[in-house]
C-alpha positions in Angstrom: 43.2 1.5 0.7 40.6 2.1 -2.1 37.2 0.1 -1.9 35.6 -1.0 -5.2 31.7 -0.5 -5.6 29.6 -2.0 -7.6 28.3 0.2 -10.6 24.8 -1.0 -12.3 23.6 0.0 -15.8 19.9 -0.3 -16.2 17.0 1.6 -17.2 14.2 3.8 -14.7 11.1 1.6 -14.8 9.1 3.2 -12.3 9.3 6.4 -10.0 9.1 4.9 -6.7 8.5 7.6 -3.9 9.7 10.4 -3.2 13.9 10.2 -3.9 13.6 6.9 -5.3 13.8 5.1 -8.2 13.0 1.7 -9.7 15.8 0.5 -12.1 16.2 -2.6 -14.4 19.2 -4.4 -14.7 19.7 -6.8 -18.0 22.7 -9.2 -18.1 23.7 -12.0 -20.5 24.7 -15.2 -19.2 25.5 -18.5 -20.9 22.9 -21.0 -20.2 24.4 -23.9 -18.7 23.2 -27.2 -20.0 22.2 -25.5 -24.0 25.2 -23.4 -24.1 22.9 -20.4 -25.3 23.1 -16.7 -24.0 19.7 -16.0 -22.2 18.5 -12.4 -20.4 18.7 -12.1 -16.8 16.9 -9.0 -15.2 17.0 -8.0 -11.9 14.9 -4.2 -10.3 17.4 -2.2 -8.1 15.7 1.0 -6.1 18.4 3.6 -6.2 18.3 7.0 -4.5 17.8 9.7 -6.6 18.6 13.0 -4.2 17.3 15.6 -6.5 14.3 13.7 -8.3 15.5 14.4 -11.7 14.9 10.9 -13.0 12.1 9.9 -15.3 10.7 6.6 -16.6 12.8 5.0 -19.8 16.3 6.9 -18.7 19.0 5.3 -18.9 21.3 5.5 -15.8 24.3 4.1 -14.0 24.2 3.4 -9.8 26.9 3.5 -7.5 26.6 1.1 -4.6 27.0 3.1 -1.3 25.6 2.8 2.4 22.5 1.1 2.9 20.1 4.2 2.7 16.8 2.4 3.3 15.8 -1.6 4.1 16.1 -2.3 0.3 18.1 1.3 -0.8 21.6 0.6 -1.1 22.6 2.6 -4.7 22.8 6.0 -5.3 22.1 7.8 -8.7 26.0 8.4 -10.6 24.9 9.5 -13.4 22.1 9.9 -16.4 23.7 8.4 -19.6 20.3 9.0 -21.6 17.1 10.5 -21.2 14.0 8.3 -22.3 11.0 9.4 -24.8 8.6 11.9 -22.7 
């Protein structure tokens, strides 16, 4: 029996802690009385187990155990890294 989990694609905002980072999600959904396609963002902390993650990166999460009271993704992979 395989289990699908959620991946997100956002973009580090902030380095939260120690392990942890802060991570934007943006999504485009019709709006639903002007029929027009809006942003939605939503700010994800995601465990980061070797602190290699720096503001502006671009990264996708894996949803896994709940880590912490609001932790429940874990770092998959950096897609690409931001302007130093």
């Amino acid at each position: 029996m395989s289990i699908h989990k959620r991946e997100i694609h956002g973009v580090v905002v902030k380095r939260s802690g120690d392990k942890t980072a802060s991570v934007l999600v943006t999504r485009n959904v019709l709006h639903p009385r002007y029929h027009k396609t809006v942003k939605r963002f939503k700010k994800y902390l995601i465990h980061d187990e070797k602190n290699e993650l720096n503001v502006g990166d671009s990264v996708v999460a894996i949803e896994c155990r709940p880590i912490s009271k609001t932790k429940s993704f874990r770092l998959k992979k950096i897609v690409a890294t931001g302007v130093k």
